[in-house]
TISEMI-996797 format. One line per field, with one value per atom (N, C-alpha, C, O, CB): residue number from 1; atom name; x negated, y, z negated; residue in three letters. Coordinates in Angstrom, 3 decimals. Glycine has a CB too. Example, Ala and Ser with C-alpha at 12.3 -4.5 7.8 and 13.67 -1.06 7.14 Angstrom:
BEGIN
zakol <- (1;1;1;1;1;2;2;2;2;2)
dofi <- (N;CA;C;O;CB;N;CA;C;O;CB)
east <- (-13.190;-12.300;-13.200;-14.236;-11.308;-12.850;-13.670;-12.900;-13.409;-14.084)
north <- (-5.690;-4.500;-3.300;-3.319;-4.473;-2.250;-1.060;0.030;1.138;-0.598)
up <- (-7.800;-7.800;-7.800;-8.465;-9.046;-7.080;-7.140;-7.870;-8.039;-5.725)
tidren <- (ALA;ALA;ALA;ALA;ALA;SER;SER;SER;SER;SER)
END
This chain:
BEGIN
zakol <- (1;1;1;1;1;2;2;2;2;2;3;3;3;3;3;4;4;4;4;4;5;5;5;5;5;6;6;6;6;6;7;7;7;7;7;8;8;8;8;8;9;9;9;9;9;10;10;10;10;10;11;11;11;11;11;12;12;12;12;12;13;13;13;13;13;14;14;14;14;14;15;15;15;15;15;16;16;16;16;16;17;17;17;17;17;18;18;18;18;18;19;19;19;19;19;20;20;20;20;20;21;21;21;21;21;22;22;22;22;22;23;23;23;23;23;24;24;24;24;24;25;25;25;25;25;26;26;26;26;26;27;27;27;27;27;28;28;28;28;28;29;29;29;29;29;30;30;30;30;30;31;31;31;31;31;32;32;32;32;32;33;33;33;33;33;34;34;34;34;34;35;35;35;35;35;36;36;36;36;36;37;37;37;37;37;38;38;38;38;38;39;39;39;39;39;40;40;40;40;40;41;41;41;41;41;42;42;42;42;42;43;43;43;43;43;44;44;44;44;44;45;45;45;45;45;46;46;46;46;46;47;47;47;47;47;48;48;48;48;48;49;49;49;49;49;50;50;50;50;50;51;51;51;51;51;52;52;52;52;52;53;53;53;53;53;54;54;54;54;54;55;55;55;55;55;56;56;56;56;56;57;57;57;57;57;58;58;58;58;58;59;59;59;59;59;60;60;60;60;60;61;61;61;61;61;62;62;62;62;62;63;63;63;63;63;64;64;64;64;64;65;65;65;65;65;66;66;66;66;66;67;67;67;67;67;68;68;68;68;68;69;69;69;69;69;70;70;70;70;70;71;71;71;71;71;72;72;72;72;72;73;73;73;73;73;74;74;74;74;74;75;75;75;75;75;76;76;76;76;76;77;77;77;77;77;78;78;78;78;78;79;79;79;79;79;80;80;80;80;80;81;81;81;81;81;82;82;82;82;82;83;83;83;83;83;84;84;84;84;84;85;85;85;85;85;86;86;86;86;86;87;87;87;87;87;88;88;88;88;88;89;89;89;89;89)
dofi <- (N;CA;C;O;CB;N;CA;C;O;CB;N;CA;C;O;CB;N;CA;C;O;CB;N;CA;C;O;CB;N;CA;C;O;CB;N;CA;C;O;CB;N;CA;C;O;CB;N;CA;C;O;CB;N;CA;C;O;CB;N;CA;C;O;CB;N;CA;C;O;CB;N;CA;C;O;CB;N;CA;C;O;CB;N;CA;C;O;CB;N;CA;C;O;CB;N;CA;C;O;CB;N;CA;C;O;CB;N;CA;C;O;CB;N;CA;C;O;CB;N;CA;C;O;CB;N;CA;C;O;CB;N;CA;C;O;CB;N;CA;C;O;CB;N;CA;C;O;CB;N;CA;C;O;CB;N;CA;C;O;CB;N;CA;C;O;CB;N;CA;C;O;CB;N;CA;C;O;CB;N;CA;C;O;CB;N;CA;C;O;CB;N;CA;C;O;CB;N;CA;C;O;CB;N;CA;C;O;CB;N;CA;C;O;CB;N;CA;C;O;CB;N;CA;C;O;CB;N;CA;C;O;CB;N;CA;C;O;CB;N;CA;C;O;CB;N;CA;C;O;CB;N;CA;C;O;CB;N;CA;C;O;CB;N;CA;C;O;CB;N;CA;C;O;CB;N;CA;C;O;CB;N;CA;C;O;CB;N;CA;C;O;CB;N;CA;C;O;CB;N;CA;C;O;CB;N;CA;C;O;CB;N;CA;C;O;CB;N;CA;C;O;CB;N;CA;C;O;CB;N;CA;C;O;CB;N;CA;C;O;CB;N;CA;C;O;CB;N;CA;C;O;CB;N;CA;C;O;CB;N;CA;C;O;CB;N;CA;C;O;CB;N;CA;C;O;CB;N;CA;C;O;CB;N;CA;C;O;CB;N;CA;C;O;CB;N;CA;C;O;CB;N;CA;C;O;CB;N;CA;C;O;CB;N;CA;C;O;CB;N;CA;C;O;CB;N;CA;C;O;CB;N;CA;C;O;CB;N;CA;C;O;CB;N;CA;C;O;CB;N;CA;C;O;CB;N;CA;C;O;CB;N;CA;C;O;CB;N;CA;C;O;CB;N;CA;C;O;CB;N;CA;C;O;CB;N;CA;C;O;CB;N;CA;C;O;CB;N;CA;C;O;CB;N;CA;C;O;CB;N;CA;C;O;CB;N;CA;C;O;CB;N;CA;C;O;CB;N;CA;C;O;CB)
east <- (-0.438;-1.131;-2.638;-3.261;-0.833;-3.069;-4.715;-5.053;-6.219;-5.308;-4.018;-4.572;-4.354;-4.731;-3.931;-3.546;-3.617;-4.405;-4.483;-2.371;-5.275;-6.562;-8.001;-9.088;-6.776;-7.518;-9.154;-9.369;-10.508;-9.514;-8.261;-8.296;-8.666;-9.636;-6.823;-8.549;-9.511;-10.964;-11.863;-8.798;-11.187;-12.573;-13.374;-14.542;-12.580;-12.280;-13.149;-13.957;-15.119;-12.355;-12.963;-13.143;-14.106;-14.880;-11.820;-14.370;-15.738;-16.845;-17.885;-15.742;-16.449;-18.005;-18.202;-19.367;-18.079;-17.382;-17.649;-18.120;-18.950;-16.456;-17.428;-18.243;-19.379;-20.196;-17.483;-19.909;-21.173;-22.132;-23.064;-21.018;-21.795;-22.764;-22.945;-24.088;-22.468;-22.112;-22.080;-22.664;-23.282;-20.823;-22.417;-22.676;-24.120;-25.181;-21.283;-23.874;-24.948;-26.539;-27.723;-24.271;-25.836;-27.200;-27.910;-28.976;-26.890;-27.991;-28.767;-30.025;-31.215;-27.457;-29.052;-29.909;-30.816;-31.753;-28.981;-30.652;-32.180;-31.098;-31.524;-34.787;-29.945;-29.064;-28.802;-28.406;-27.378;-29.102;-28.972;-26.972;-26.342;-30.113;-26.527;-25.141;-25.176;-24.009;-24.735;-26.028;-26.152;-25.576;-24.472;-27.417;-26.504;-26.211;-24.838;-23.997;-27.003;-24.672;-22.427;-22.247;-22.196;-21.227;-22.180;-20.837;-21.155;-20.233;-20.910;-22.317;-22.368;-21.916;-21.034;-23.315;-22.322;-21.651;-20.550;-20.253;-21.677;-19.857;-18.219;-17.774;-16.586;-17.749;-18.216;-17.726;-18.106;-17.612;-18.447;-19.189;-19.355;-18.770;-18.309;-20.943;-18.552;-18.321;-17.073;-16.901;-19.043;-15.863;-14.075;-14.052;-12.910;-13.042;-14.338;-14.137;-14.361;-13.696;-15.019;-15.034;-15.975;-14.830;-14.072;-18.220;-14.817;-13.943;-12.793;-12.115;-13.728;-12.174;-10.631;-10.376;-9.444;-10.296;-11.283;-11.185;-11.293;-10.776;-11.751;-12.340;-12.540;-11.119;-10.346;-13.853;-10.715;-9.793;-8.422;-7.646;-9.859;-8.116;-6.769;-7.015;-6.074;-6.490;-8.461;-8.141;-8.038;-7.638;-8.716;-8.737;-8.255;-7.014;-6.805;-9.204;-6.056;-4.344;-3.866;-2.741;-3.733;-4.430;-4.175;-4.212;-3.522;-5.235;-5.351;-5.573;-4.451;-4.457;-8.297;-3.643;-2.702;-1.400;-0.492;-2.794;-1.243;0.101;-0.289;0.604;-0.378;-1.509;-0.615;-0.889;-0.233;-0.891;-1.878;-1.542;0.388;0.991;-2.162;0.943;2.290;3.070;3.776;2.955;3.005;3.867;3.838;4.818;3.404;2.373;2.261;3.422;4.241;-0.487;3.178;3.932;5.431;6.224;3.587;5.773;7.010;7.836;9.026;6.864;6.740;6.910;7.458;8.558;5.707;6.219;6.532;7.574;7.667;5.441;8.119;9.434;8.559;8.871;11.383;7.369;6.830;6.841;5.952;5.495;8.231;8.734;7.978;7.575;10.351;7.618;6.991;5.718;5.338;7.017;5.043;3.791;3.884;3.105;3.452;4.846;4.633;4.655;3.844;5.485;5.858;6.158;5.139;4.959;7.029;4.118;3.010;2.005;1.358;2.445;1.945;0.592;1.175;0.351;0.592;2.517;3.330;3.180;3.071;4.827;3.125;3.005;1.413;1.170;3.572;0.525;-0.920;-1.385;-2.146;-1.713;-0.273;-0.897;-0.134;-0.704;-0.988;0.937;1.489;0.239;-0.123;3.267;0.163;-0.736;-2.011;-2.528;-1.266;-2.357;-4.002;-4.366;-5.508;-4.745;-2.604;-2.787;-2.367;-2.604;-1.985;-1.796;-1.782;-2.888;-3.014;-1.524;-3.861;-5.526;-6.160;-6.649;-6.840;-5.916;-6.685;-6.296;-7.051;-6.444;-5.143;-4.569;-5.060;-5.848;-3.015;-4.662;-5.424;-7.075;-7.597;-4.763;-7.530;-9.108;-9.121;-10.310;-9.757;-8.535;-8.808;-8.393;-9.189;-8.237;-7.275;-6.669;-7.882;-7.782;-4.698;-8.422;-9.426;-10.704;-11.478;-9.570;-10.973;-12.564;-12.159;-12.905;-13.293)
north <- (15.909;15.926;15.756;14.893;17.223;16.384;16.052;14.797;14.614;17.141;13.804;12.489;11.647;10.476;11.895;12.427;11.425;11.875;11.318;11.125;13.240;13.394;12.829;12.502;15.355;12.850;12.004;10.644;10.177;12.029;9.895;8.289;8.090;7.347;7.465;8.243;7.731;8.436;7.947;7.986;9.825;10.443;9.311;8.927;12.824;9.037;8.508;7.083;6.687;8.273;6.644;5.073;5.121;4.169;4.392;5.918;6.056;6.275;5.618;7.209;7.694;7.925;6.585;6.504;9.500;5.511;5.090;3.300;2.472;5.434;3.225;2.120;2.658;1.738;1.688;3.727;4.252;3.758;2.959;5.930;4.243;3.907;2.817;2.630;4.349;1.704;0.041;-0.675;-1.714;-0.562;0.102;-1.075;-0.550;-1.172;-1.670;0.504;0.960;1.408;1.087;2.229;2.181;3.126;2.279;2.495;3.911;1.087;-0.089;-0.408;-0.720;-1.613;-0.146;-0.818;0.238;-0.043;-1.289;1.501;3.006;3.531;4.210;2.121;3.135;3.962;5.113;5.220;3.210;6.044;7.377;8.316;7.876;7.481;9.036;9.253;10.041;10.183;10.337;10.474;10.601;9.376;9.292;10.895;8.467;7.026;6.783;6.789;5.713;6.558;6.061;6.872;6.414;7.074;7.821;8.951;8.477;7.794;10.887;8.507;7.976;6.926;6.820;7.913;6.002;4.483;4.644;4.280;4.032;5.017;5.681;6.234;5.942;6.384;7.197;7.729;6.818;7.031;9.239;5.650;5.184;3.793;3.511;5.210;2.738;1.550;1.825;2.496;0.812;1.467;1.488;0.290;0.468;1.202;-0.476;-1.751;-1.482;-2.083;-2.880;-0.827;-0.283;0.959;1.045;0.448;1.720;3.203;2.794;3.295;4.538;1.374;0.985;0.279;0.560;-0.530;-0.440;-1.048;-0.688;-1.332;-1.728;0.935;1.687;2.317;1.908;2.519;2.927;3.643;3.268;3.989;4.249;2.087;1.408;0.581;0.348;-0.031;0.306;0.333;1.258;1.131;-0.335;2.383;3.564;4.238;5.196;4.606;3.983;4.015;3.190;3.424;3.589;2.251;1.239;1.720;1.553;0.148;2.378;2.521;4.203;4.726;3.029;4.915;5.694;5.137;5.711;6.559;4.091;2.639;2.512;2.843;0.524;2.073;1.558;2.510;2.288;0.149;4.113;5.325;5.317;5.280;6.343;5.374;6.221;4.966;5.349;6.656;3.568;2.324;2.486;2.219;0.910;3.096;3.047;4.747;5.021;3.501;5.569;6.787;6.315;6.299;8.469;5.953;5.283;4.513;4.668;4.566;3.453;2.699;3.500;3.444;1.952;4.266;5.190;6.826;7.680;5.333;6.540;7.958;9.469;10.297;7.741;9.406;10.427;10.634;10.365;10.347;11.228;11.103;12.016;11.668;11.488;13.803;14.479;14.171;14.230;15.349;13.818;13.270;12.339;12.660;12.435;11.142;10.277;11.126;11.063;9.129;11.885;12.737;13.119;13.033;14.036;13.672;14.491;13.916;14.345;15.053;12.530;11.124;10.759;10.445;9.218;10.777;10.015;11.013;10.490;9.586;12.446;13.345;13.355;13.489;14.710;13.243;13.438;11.967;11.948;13.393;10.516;9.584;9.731;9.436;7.960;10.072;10.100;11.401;11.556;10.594;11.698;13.183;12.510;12.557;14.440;11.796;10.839;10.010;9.654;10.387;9.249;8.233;8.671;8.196;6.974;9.531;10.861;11.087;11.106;12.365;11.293;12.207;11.267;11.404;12.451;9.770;8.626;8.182;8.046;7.435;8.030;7.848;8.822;8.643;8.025;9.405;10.449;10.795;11.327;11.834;10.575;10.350;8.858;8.538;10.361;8.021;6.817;7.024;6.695;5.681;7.518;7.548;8.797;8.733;8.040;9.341;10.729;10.043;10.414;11.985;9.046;8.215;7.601;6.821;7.116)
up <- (-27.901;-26.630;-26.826;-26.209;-25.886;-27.477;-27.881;-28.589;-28.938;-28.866;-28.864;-29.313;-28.199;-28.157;-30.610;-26.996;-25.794;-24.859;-23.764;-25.139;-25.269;-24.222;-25.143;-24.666;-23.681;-26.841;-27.300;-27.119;-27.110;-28.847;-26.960;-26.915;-25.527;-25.670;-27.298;-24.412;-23.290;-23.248;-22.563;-21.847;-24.153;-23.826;-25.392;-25.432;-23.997;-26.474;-27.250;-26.578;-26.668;-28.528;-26.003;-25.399;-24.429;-24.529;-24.695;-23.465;-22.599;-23.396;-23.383;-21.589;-24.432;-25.179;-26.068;-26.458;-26.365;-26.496;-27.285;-26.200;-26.577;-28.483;-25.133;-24.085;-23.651;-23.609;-22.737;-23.280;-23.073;-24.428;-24.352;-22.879;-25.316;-26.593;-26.911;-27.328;-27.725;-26.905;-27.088;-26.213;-26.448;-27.086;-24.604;-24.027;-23.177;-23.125;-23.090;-22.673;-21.889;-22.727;-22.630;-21.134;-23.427;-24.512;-24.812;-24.237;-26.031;-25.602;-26.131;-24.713;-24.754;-26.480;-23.526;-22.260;-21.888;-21.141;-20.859;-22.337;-22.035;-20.613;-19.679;-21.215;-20.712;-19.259;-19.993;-21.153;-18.502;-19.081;-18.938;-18.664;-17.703;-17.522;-19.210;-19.608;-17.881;-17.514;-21.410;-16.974;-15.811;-15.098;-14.561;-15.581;-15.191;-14.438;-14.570;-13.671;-15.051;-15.828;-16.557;-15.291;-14.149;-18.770;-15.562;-14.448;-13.386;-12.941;-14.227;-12.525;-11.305;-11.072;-10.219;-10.909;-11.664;-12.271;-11.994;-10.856;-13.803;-12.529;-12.376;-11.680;-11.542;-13.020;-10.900;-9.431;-8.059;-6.951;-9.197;-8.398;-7.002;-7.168;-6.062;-6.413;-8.045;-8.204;-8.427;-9.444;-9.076;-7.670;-7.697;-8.605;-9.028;-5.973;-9.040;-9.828;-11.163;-12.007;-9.419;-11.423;-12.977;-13.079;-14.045;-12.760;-12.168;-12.751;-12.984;-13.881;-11.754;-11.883;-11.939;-13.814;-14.568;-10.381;-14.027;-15.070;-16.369;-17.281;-14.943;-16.611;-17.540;-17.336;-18.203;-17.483;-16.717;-16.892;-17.161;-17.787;-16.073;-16.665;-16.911;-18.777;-19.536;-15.295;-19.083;-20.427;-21.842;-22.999;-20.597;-20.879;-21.787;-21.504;-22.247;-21.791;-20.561;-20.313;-21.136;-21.579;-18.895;-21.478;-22.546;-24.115;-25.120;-22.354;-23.766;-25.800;-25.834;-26.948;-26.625;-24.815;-25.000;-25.036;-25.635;-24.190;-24.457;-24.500;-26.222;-27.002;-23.164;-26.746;-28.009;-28.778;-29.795;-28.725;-29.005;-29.351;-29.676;-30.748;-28.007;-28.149;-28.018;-28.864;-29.797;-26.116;-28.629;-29.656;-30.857;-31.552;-29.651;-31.500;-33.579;-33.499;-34.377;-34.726;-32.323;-33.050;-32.820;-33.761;-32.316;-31.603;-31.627;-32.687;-32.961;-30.836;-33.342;-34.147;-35.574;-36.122;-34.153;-35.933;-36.864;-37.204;-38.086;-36.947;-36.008;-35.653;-36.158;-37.014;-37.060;-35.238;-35.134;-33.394;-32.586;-35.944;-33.169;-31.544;-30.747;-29.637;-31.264;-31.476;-30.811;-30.337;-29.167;-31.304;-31.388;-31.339;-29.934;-29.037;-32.780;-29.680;-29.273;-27.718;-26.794;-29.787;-27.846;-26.245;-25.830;-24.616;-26.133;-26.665;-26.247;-25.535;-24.580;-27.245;-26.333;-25.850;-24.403;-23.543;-27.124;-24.075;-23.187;-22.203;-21.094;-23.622;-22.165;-21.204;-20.762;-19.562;-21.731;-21.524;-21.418;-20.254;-19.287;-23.279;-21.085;-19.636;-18.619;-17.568;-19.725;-18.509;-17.439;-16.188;-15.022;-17.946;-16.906;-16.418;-15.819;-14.702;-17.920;-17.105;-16.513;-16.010;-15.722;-17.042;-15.701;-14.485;-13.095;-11.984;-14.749;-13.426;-12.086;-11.409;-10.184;-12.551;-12.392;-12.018;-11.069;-9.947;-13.568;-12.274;-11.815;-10.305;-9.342;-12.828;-10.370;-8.890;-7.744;-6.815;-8.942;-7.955;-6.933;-6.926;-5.947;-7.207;-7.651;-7.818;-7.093;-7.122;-9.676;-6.593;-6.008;-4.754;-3.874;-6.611;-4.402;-3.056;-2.490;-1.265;-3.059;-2.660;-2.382;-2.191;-1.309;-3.762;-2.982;-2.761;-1.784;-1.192;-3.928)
tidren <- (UNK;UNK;UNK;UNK;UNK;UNK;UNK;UNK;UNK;UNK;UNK;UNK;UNK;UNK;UNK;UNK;UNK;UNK;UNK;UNK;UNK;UNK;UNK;UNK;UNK;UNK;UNK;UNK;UNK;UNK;UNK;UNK;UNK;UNK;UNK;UNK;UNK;UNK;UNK;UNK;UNK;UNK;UNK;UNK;UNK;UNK;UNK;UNK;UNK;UNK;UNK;UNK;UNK;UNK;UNK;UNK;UNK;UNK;UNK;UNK;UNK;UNK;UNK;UNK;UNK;UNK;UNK;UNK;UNK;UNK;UNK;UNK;UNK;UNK;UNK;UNK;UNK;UNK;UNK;UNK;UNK;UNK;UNK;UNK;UNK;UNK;UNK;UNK;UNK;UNK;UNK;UNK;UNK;UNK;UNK;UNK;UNK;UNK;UNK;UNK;UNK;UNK;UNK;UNK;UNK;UNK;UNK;UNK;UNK;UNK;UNK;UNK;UNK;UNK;UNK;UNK;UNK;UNK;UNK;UNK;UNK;UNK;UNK;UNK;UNK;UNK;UNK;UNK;UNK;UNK;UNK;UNK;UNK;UNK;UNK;UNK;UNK;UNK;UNK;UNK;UNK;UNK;UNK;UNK;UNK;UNK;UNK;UNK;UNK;UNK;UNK;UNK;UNK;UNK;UNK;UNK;UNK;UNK;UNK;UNK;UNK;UNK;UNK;UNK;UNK;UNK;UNK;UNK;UNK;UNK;UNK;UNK;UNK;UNK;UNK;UNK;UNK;UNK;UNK;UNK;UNK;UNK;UNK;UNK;UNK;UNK;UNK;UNK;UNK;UNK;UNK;UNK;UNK;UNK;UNK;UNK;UNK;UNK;UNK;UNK;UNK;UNK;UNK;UNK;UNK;UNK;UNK;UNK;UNK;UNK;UNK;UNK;UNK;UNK;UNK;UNK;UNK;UNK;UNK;UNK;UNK;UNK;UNK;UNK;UNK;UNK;UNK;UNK;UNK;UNK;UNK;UNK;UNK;UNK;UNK;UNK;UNK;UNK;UNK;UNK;UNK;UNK;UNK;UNK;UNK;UNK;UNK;UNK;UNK;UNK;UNK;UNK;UNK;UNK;UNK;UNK;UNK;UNK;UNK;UNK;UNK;UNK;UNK;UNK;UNK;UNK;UNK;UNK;UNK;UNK;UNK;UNK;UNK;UNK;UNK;UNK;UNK;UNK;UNK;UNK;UNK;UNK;UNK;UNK;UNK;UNK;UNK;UNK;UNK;UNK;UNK;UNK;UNK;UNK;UNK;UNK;UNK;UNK;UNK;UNK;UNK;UNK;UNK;UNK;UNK;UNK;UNK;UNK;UNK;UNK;UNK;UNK;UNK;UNK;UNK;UNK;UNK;UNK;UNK;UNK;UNK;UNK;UNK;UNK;UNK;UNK;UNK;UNK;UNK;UNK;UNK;UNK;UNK;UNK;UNK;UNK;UNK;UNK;UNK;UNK;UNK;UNK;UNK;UNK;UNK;UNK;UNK;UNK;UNK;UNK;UNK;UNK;UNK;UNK;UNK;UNK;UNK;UNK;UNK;UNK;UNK;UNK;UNK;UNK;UNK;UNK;UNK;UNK;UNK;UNK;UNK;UNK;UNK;UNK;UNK;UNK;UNK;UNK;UNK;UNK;UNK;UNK;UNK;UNK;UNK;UNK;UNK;UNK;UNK;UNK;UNK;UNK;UNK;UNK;UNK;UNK;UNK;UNK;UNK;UNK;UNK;UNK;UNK;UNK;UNK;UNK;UNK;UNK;UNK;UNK;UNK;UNK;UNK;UNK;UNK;UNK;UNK;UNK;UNK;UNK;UNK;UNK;UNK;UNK;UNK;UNK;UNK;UNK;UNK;UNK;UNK;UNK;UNK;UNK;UNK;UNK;UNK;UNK;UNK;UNK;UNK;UNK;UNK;UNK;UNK)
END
């Protein structure tokens, strides 16, 4: 479960640092960024649902099943959040 809540927090902290930081944007701005633009939050977030899709495929792959249950419960959970964080905006 905690490698399917670090892979979408790694993937923001780590698009914040690549793409924004270089530009002097402020980790204030990102979030706002992210709570007011539906296009930017829709798109960050469905590719870090992504990097828990191929998280849960290498454990799958590798018959490490619990592991995989755990990643598989955490997105199901975080596209839950996400959804409802959209239908609420």
């Amino acid at each position: 479960m905690v490698l399917g809540l670090l892979a979408p927090a790694l993937f923001f902290i780590g698009y914040y640092f690549f793409k924004l930081y270089p530009n002097n944007v402020p980790l204030q701005e990102f979030w706002r960024l992210l709570m007011e633009q539906r296009s930017f939050f829709t798109g960050l977030t469905s590719i870090s649902l992504i990097m828990n899709a191929v998280l849960f495929t290498i454990y799958i792959n590798t018959s490490r099943y619990q592991t995989a249950k755990g990643i598989f419960v955490i997105t199901l959970v975080y596209g839950i959040v996400v959804l409802l964080m959209k239908v609420i905006r």
